[in-house]
N, C-alpha and C positions, 0 to 999 in steps of 0.2 A: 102579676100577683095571682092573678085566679088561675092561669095556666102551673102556678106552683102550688097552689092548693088542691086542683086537681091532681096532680102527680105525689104527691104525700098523701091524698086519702087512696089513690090506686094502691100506695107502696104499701098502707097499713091493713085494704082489703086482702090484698094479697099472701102479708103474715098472718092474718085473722085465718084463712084460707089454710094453711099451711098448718098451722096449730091444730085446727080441726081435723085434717087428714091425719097427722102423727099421732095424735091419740084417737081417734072416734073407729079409723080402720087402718088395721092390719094386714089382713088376708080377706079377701070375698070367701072365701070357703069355711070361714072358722065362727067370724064375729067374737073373737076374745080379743079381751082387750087386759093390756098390762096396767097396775098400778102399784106404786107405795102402799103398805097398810099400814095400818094405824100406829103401829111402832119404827116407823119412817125404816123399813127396811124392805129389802126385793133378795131375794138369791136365785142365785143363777147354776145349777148341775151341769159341769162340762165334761160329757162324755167323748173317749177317742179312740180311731185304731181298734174295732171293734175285729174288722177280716172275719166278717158272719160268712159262713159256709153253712147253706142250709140244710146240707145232705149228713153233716159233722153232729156228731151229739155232743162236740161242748159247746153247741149251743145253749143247753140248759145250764151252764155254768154260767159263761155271758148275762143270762136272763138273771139269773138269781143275784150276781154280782149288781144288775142296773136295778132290780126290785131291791136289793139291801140299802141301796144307796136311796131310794127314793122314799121308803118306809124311813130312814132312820134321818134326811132331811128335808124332805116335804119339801122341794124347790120348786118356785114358780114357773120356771123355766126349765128344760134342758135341751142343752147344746149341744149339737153330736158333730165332733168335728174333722170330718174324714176317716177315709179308711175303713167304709163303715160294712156296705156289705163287697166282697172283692171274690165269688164264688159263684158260678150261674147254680141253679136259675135265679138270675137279679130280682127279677120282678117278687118271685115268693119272697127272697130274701127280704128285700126291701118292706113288703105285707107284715113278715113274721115282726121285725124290729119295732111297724105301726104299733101293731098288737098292744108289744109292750107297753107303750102309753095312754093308748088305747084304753085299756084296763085301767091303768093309773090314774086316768082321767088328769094326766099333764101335757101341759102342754111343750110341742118341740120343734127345734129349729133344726138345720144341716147347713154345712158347709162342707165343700167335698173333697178329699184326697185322690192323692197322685193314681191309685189302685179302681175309686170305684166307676171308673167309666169302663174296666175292661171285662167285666165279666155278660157282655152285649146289650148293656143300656147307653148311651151319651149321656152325657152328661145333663142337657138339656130334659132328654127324656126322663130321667129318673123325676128330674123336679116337678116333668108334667105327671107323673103317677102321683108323687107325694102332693101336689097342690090337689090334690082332688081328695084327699083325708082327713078325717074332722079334724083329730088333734097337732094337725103339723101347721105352722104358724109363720114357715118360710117363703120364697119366692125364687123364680128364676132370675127376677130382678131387671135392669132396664138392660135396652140393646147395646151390652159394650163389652169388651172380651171378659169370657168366663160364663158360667153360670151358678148364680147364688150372690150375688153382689147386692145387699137389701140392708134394711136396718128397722128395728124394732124398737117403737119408745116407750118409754115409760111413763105413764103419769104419775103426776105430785097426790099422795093421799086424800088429796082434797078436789081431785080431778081438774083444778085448773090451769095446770099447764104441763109442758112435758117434760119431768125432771130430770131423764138422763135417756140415753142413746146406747142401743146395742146394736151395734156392726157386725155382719155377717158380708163375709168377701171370700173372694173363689181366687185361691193360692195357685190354682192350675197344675197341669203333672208332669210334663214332660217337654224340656226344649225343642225345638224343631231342628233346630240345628245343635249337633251335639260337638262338634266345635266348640263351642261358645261355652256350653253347659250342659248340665244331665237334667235337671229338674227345671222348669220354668217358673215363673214370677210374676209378681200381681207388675199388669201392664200400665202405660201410662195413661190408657181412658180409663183405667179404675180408680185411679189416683185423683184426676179428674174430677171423677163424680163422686167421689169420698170428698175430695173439698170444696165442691159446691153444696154437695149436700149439710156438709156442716157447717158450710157459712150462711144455708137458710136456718140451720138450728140455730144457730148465735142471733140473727138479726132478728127472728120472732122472741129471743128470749133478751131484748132489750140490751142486745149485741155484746152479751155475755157467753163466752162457752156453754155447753151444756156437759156435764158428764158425763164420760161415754165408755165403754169398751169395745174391745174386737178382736174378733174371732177368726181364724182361719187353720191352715191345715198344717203347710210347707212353715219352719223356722225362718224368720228373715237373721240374714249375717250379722245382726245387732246382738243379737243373742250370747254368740261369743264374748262381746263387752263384759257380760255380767258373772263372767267367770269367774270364780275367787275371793270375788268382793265381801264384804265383812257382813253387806246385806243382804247378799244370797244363801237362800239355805234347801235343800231337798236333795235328791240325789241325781247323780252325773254319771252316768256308767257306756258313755257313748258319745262320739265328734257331735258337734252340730249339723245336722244334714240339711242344711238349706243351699238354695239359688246359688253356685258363682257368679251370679249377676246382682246388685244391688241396684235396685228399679228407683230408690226415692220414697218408698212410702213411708219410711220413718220420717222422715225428714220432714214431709209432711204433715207428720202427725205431731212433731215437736212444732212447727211453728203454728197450728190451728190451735192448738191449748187446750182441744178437747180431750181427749183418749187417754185416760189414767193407765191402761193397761191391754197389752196385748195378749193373745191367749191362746197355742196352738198347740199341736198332737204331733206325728210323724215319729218322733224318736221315743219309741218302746222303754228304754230304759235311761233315761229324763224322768224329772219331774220337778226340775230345780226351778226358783221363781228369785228374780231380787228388781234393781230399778237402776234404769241408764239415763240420764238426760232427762230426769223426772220420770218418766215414763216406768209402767211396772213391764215386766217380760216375764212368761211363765209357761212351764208344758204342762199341759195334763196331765191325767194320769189314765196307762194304758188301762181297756176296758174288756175287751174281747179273749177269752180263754184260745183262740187260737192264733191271735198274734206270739211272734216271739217277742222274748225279752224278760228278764227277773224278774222283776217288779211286781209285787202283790197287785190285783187288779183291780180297780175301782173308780173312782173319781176325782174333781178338781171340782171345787164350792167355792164361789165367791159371790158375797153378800155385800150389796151396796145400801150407802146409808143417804137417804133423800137428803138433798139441798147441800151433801158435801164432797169434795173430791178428797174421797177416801173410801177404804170397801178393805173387806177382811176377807182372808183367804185361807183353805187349809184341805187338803189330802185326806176324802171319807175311802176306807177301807172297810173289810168286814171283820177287823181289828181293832177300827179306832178311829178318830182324826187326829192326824198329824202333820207338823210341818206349819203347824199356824201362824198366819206371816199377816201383817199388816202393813198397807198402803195409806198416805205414803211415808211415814216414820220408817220403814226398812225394816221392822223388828220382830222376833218372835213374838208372839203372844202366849 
């Protein structure tokens, strides 16, 4: 009996432990910390497909595109999700995009695209430049393939615990063997650590899900599912350009019951979003004035609501918002 009282106070040090890390630290470099305010909401700006060339003068369109979007919704967060600078010199590149936040005084996370290891950063390296920046909020994350595999929580308004989870994972760029495939895929130690990590979120939160999103770059094959459907709405002007390999990470995320939505970039002219197997799926909206693709250029906003699995969604341009879609009813709003 005392040998099981000791092992149940270990087990509850240990979530006590856990709780304190997910909210109290994020980044050793930052000290910001996310929470709910006062009207139990958090939004989240997801920027993508940026292709900054720092030598290009539309980069000042780029700028003005992610400044409209930040002036007109003041997000707690932004997401930038590959693609982001794919032009040497990386390193300035990479400086010029801080800047923009910088100034904004927001804060922001990466996840990286198939493009931005080749302009002569790794991908590792980029993350060691950006962890070293007041407002970047991300990580290179633990030793397991990829880099950028991290997760950011949220606190409850009231600071006492951690009301939802933002996933940031590294889609990777390129197969090795192109046999098999063109583009690569999130591996199976990512997968891994995606669900252990949230079966410590469940069991610190009284072995309930936490609600979560995630982010990444590459399309998973699921995507195609949500074609046509009566709950998909935005625009389609291009195949899905994901993996011919399907790795499992849906599947994982269907049976952990956290991840209301996934949320990635790659295809320029996308920005369709609707819900497969519960799960929402949705692209961005292209960002960068020198990416190709139609598409007016701007962002992807989604606002989640503390204590529920649901979150609204909609398409800021320097137009408008459109395309406003809620989770998880399927519907316009």
């Amino acid at each position: 009996m005392k040998n099981n009282k000791l092992a149940l106070a270990n087990k509850g040090m240990t979530i006590l432990i856990f709780i304190f890390c997910t909210i109290a630290t994020l980044t050793a470099q930052t000290n910001i910390h996310f929470q709910f305010k006062k009207d139990h909401s958090f939004k989240i700006a997801q920027f993508t497909d940026f292709h900054w060339d720092n030598k290009s003068a539309n980069c000042a369109k780029t700028i003005e595109t992610i400044q409209q979007v930040l002036n007109n919704e003041k997000p707690d967060i932004a997401i930038l999700t590959g693609d982001i600078v794919t032009a040497s010199p990386a390193k300035e590149g990479w400086l010029a995009i801080a800047k923009i936040f910088n100034d904004a005084k927001t804060p922001w996370a990466v996840t990286l695209g198939n493009h931005d290891a080749e302009p002569g950063l790794s991908r590792a390296e980029i993350f060691k430049l950006l962890e070293t920046l007041p407002y970047f909020v991300g990580s290179k994350g633990p030793a397991i393939y990829g880099s950028g595999n991290y997760t950011l929580p949220i606190a409850a308004s009231d600071k006492k615990s951690t009301a939802a989870v933002i996933y940031c994972m590294d889609s990777n760029d390129y197969s090795k063997d192109k046999k098999i495939a063109h583009y690569d895929w999130i591996h199976f130690d990512q997968i891994d650590w995606y669900r252990k990590t949230s079966d410590k979120y469940t069991s610190a939160n009284n072995n309930s899900p936490v609600p979560s999103v995630m982010f990444f770059h590459i399309p998973i094959v699921e995507f195609n599912n949500i074609v046509g459907k009566e709950t998909t709405i935005g625009i389609k002007k291009e195949n899905v350009a994901s993996s011919e390999i399907n790795s499992g990470i849906f599947a994982s995320l269907v049976e952990k019951k956290d991840v209301m939505g996934v949320f990635v970039g790659h295809d320029h002219n996308d920005d369709f979003i609707g819900i497969y197997l519960n799960i929402c799926l949705a692209f961005g909206q292209v960002t960068g004035a020198d990416a190709y693709g139609e598409l007016e250029r701007g962002a992807r906003i989604i606002e989640l609501q503390e204590g529920k699995f649901s979150f609204d969604s909609w398409i800021r341009t320097k137009t408008g918002a459109n395309f406003k879609y809620n989770y998880p009813s399927g519907k316009s709003m």
